[in-house]
N, C-alpha and C positions, 0 to 999 in steps of 0.2 A: 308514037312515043318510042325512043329508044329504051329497050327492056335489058333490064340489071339481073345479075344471077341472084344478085341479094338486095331487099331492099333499102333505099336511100335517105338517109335523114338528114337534114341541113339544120344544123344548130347553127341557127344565123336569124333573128326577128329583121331584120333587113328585108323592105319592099325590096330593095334595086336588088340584092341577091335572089332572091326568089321570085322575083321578075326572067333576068338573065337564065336561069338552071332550068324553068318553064320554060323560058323560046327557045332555049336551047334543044328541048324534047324530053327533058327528064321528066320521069313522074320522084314526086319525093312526099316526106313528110316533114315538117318542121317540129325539130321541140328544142326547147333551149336551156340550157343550166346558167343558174347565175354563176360566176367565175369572177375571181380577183382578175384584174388585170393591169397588177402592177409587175414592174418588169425591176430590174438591177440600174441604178443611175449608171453602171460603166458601162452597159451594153450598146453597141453601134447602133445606131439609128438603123441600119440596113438589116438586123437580126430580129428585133421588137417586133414586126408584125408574125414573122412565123412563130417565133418563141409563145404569142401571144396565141395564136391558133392552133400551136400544139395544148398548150394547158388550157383552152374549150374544149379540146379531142380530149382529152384526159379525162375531165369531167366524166365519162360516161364509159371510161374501160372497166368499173363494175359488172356492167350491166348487159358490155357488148356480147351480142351471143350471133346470130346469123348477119347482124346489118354493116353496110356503112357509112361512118360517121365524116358527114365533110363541115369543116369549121374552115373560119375569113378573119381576117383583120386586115385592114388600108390605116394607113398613115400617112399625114402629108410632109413632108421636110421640105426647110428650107432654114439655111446660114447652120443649118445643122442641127438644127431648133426641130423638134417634133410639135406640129401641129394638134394638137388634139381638138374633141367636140368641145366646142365653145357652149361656156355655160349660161349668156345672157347674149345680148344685142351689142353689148358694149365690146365683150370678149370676141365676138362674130366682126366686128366693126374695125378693130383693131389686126384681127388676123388678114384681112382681106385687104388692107392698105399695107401691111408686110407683105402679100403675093402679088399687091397690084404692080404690074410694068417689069416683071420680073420672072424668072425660071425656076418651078420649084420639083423635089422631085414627089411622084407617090407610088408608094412602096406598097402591095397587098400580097401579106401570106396566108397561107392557103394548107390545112390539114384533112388529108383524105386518111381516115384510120381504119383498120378491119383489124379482127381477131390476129389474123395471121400477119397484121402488120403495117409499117406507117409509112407512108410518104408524106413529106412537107417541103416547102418550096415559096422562093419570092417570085412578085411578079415585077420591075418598076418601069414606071413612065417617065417621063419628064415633060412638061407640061408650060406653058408660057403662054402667061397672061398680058396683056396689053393695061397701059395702064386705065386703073377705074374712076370714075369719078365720086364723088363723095355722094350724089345724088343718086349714082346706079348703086352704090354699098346700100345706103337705107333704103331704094326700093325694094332692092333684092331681102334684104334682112325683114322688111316689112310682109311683103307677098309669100317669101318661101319658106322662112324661118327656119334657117338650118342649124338649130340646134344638136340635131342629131348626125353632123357630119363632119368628117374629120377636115381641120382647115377651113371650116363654115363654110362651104360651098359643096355641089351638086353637079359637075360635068353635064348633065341633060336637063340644067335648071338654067333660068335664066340666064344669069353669071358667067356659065358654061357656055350658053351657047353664043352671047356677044361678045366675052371678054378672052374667050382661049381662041387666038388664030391659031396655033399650030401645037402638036404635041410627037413626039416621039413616043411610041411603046403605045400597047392596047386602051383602045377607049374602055375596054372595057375592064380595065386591073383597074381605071381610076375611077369607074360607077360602084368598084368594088369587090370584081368576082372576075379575074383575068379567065373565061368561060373556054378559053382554046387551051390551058395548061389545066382546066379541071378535065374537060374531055380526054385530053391524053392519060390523065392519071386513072380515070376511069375505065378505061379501054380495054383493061384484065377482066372488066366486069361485065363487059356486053355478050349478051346471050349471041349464039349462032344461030341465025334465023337460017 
């Protein structure tokens, strides 16, 4: 495990986060605050996830005393349209014939907080799907149910793995956690073995 001067809390209920921060070698704890996460209609699509993962970080500068605090947000864009988690089958059905045969971007910002201070930052990919057919949407929305992801799909789910030939930028800002820019933000914090 790579050891932190202080310990690490991922306010994130995100498997794929806490999957990634794990192989990554971190030891952490998870705990998570409810938080609004409604943003300003004039805000650019490209500022919404940090903005959004700074006010998670914020949640908890009460309380910060030794640790710290890393908070995520991903977004998927496309026509400049922010994707959000789709609320039903239909909402999920709909989004995925807007990304099919097309290039969309995903954006995840990333809040590393400590007492003495904050770093925040995007990650983005661009990603391009091939188009889907009506019958891989409802199997996918049947087997995987991705209610809980932005743009209703899963880059390491089905979806992902037959319908994206190729992407620009980290596989891993679009599972959700761009793990090579938390490493570097983290890197003040590595003990000297």
């Amino acid at each position: 495990m790579l050891q932190l001067t202080k310990p690490l809390i991922l306010a994130s209920n995100s498997p794929r986060r806490q999957q990634l921060l794990r192989e990554a070698g971190f030891e952490f704890t998870v705990k998570v605050k409810d938080t609004n996460e409604d943003f300003p209609n004039t805000m650019p699509a490209i500022e919404v996830p940090a903005f959004l993962a700074l006010k998670k970080a914020e949640a908890f500068k009460e309380e910060l005393d030794n640790q710290i605090i890393l908070t995520a947000d991903t977004i998927v864009v496309v026509d400049n349209d922010i994707l959000n988690k789709p609320k039903d089958a239909i909402e999920a059905s709909l989004m995925l014939k807007k990304l099919s045969g097309r290039q969309h971007q995903v954006i995840t910002g990333v809040c590393v907080m400590t007492k003495e201070g904050t770093q925040n930052f995007v990650d983005i990919a661009n990603v391009f799907f091939r188009e889907l057919t009506n019958q891989e949407i409802e199997y996918y929305i049947k087997t995987c149910k991705p209610f809980d992801k932005a743009g209703a799909y899963g880059v390491q789910d089905f979806i992902g793995m037959v319908g994206i030939p190729r992407m620009e930028g980290s596989y891993f800002t679009v599972m959700g956690l761009p793990i090579h820019r938390v490493y570097d933000a983290l890197q003040p914090f590595f003990k000297i073995q």
